[in-house]
C-alpha positions in Angstrom: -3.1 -57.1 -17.6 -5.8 -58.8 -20.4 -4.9 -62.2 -21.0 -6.2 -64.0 -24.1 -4.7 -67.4 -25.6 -4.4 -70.5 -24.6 -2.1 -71.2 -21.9 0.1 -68.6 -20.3 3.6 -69.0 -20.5 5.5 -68.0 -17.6 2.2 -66.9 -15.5 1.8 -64.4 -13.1 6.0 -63.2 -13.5 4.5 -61.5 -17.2 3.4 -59.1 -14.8 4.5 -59.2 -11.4 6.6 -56.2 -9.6 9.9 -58.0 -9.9 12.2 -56.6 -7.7 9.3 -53.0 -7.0 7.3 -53.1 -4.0 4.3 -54.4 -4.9 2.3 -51.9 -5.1 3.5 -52.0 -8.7 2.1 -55.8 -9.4 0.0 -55.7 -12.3 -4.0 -56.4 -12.0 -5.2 -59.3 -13.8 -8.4 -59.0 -15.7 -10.1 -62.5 -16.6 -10.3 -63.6 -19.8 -13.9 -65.1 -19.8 -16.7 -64.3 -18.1 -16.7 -60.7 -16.4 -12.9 -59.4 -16.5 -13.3 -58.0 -12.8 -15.4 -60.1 -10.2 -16.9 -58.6 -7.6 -17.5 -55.0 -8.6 -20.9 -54.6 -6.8 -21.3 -53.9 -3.0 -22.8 -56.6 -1.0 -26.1 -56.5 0.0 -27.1 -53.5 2.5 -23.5 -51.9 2.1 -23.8 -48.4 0.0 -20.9 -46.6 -1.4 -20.7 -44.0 1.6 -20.2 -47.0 4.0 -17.6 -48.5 1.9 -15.9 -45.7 1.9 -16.2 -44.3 5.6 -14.9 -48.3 6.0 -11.7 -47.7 3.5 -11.1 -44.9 5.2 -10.8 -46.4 8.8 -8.9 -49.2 7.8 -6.3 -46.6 5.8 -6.1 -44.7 9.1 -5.0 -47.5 11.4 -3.2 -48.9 8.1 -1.2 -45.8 8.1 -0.4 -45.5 11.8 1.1 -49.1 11.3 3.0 -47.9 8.7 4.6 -44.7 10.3 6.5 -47.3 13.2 7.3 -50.3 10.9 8.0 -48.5 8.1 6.6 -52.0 6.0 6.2 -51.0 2.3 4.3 -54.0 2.0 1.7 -52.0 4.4 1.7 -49.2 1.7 1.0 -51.8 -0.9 -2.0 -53.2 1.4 -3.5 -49.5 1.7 -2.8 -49.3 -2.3 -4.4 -52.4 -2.7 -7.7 -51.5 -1.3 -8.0 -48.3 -2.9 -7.3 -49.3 -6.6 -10.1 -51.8 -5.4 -12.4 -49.1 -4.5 -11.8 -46.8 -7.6 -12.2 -50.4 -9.9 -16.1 -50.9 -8.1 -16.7 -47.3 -8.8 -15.2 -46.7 -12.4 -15.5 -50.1 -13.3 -18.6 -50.8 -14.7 -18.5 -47.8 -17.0 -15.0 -49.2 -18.6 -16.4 -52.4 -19.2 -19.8 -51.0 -20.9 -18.8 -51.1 -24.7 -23.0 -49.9 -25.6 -21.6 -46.7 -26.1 -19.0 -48.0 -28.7 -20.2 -47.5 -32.4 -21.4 -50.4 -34.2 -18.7 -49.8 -36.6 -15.6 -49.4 -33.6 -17.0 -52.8 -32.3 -16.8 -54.1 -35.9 -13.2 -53.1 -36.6 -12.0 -55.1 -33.5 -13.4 -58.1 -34.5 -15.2 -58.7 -31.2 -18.4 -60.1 -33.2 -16.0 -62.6 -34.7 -15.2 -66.1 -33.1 -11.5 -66.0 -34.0 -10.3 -62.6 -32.9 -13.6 -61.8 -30.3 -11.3 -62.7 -26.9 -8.5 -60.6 -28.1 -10.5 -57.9 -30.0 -12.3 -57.0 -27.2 -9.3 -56.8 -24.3 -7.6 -54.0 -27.6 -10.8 -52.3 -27.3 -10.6 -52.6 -23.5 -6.8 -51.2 -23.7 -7.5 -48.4 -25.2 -10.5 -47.9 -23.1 -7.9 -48.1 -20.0 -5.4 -45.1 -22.2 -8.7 -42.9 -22.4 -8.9 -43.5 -19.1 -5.5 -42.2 -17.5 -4.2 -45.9 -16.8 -0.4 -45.3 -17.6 0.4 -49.3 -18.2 -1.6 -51.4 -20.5 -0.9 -54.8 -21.0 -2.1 -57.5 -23.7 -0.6 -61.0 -23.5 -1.9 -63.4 -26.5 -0.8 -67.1 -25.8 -0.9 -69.7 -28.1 2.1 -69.2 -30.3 3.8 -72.3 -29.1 3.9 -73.8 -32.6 5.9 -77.5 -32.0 3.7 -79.1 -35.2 1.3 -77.6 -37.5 2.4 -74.4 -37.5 0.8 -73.7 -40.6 -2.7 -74.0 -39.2 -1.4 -72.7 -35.8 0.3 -69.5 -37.0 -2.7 -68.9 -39.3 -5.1 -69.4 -36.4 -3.1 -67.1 -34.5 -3.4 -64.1 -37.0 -6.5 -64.1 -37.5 -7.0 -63.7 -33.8 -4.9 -61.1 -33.5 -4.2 -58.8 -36.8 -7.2 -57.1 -37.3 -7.5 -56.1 -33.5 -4.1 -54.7 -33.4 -4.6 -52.9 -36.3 -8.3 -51.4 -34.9 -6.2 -50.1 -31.3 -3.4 -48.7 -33.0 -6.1 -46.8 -36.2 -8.3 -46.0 -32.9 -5.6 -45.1 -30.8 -4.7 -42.1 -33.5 -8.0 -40.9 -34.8 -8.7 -40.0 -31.0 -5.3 -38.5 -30.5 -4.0 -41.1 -28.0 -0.6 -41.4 -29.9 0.9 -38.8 -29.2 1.9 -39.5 -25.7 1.2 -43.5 -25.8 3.8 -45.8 -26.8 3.0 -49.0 -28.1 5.3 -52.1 -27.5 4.3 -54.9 -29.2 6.8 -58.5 -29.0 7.3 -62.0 -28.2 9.2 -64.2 -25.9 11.6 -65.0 -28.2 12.9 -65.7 -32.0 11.1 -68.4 -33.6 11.9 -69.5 -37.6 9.8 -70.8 -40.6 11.9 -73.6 -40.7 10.7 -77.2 -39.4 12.3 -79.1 -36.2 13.8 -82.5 -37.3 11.4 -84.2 -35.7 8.1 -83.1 -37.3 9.5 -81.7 -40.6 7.6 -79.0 -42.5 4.9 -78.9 -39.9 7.0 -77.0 -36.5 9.0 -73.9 -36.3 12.9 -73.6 -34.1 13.0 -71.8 -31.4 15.7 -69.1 -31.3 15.9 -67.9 -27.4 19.1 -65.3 -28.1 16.8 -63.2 -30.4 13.2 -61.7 -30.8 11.6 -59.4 -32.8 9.8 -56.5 -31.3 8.5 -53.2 -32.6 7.4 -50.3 -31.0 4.9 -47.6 -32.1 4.6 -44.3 -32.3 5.5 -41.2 -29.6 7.5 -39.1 -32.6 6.3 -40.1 -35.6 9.4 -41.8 -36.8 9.4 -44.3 -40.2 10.2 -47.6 -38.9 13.8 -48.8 -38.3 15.9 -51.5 -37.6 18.1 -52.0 -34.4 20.1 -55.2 -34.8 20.4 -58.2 -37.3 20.7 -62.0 -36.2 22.3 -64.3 -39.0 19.4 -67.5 -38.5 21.9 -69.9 -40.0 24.6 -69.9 -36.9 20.9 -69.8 -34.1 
């Protein structure tokens, strides 16, 4: 999960397991500073002995799990190996000095306004390249309860031009033709003002939201359901 934005509405539940085993909890990458902490050895511990380690602990990890039958045991030995496989693939994945001067351009990642979320698109579709099956982008920030003309502005420019680089990126390499992209929000909001700030804030509309999804056939876009604003 790349998080960008201020604030994180409804926190880690974006992209926990829910009612899964968690084995299938999502992996938070930080949204300053290095996304994944930790991704060298210590000192005097090379990657054989961190393996032989893995591998004893998955051993008597395993025996546990064969009389308890504890799936949260199989999430544990899962755990540690998507650690494992992040120390050793995870430098590459975050080196972008490979990435064209132009590809790092069309992102907007040497822009201020769209440089946090520019580079977590590039990092997504870094991730597809990569095999990861689940991507996710979560761009706070949309929260607009006054000024929404500057906020929703501000907002854009953070976010269009990235979006617009993963999904040309994600086609030109032939990525699109077994990745589907879900883009949405957490629910309906309007142009219109709230009483209490009028001209300047936006209603919230919880029964409805507007989603769109992109691409796996190659359909023209379509609509799937109306909402009549005037009755919320």
């Amino acid at each position: 999960m790349l998080p960008s934005g201020a604030g994180t509405s409804a926190g880690a539940d974006n992209y926990s397991n829910g009612f899964l085993p968690s084995t299938y909890a999502g992996t938070i990458f930080r949204d300053s500073g290095d996304p994944i902490l930790y991704l060298s050895n210590p000192s005097g511990i090379s990657n054989a002995s961190q393996r032989a380690r893995l591998d004893a602990i998955r051993e008597i990890n395993e025996e546990h799990f064969e009389q308890t039958g504890d799936l949260e045991i199989a999430s544990r030995i899962h755990s540690y190996e998507l650690a494992y496989r992040m120390q050793t693939y995870g430098p590459e994945l975050l080196d972008f000095s490979k990435e064209s001067p132009a590809t790092i351009e069309s992102y907007g990642i040497n822009e201020k306004d769209s440089r946090q979320f520019g580079t977590n698109c590039l990092l997504a579709r870094r991730l597809v390249e990569r095999g990861v099956r689940f991507t996710m982008l979560m761009h706070a920030s949309w929260d607009h309860h006054s000024q929404i003309n500057k906020g929703l502005e501000r907002q854009c420019k953070a976010t269009d031009k990235s979006t617009a680089a993963l999904l040309t990126d994600l086609k030109q390499r032939g990525l699109l033709k077994d990745t589907l992209v879900v883009w949405g929000g957490e629910f309906g909001r309007t142009p219109m003002s709230e009483i209490r700030r009028p001209d300047e804030a936006d209603n919230a509309r919880p029964g409805s939201s507007s989603q769109w999804l992109h691409n796996l056939d190659g359909r023209r876009g379509s609509e799937a359901g109306h909402r009549d604003w005037s009755n919320g």
